[in-house]
N, C-alpha and C positions, 0 to 999 in steps of 0.2 A: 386866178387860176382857171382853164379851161376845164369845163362841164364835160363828164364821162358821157360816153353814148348812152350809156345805163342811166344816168340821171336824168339828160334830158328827154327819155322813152317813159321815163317814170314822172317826170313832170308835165307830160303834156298828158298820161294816163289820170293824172290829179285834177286837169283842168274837167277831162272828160267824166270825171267819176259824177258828180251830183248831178248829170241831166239827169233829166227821169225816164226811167224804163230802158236805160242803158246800162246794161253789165257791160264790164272791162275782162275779155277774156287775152290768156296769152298765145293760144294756139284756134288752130280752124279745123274745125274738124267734123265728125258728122252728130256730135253732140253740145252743138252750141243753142243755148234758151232762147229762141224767138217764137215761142207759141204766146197766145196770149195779147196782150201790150210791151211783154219785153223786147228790145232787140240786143244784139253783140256787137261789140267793138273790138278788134283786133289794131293793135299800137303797130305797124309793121317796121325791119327793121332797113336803113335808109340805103341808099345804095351810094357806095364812096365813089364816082369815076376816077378820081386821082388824090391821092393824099397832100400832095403838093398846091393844087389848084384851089382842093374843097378846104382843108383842114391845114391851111398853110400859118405863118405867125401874122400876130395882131388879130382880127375877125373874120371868121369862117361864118360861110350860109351854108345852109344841109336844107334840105327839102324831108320831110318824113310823109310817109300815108299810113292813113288809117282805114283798115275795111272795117264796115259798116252793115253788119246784115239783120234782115225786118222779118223777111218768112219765107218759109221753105220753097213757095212757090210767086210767080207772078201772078200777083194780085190785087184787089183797091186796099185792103186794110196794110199788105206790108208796103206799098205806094205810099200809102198818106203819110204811114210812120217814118219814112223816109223824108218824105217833104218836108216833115218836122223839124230834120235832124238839118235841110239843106237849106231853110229859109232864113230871111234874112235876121230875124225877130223873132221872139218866143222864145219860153224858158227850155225847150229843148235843141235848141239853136247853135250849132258850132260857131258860127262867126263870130254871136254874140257873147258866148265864153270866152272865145277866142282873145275879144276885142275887150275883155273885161280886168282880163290878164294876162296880155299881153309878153312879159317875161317871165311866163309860167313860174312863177314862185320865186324870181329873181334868180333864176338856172339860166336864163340867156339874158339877153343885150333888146332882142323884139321880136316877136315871133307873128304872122299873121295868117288866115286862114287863107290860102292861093285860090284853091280850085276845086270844086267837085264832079266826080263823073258816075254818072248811071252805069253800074255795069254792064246793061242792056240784058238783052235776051240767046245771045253766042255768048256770053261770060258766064251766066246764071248756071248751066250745065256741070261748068269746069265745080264749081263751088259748091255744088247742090242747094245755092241759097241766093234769093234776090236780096240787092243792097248797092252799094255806092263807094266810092274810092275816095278819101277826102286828103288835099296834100298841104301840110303845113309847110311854111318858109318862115327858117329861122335864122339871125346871125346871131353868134355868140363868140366868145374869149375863144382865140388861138393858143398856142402854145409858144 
């Protein structure tokens, strides 16, 4: 049986939950904990182009992003905790959770981590928070 969008948002929040100094927040907003060492992870939710194409029968790929915010401004310390988050190695490492568990708790078929983007410094504004876009690819059960 094909995996809810809720499960698998809730599955890849599972994989994300024990990096360290990572909260799993659901919303973005101007009260999210990155003072400190903590930073925030928002699961976001994926965008369908077509129901037919993405979510069709047998196995479907969905792409999901996760925003990733270090600190309020551009800086070395919320830079580095970002680097952390983007390298290839290390226990605070997307890839390597990724790569660890790969069908997030047996909710997909294989999921892997794509691609990361710096939001740069024209995104920063939009957010009020430096941080980075991370996109998963996953296939899983159609219907």
């Amino acid at each position: 049986m094909a995996a809810t969008l809720d499960e698998v948002l809730d599955a890849i929040e599972a994989v994300l939950q024990p990096l360290p100094n990572l909260r799993i927040r659901d919303v973005i907003g101007p009260d999210l904990p990155v003072t400190g060492q903590a930073s925030a992870a928002v699961v976001m939710t994926p965008d369908i182009g077509s129901y037919r194409a993405t979510m069709g029968r047998g196995i479907y790929e969905l792409d999901v992003d996760v925003l990733v915010v270090t600190s309020t401004t551009v800086d070395r310390v919320g830079q580095r905790k970002l680097l952390r988050y983007a390298s290839q190695t290390g226990p605070a490492s997307f890839r390597a959770a990724f790569e660890a568990d790969n069908t997030l708790g047996g909710t997909v078929h294989e999921s892997w981590l794509a691609s990361f983007t710096n939001l740069g410094l024209e995104k920063v504004g939009a957010f009020d928070y430096f941080g980075g876009m991370f996109r998963i690819h996953l296939a899983t059960s159609g219907v």
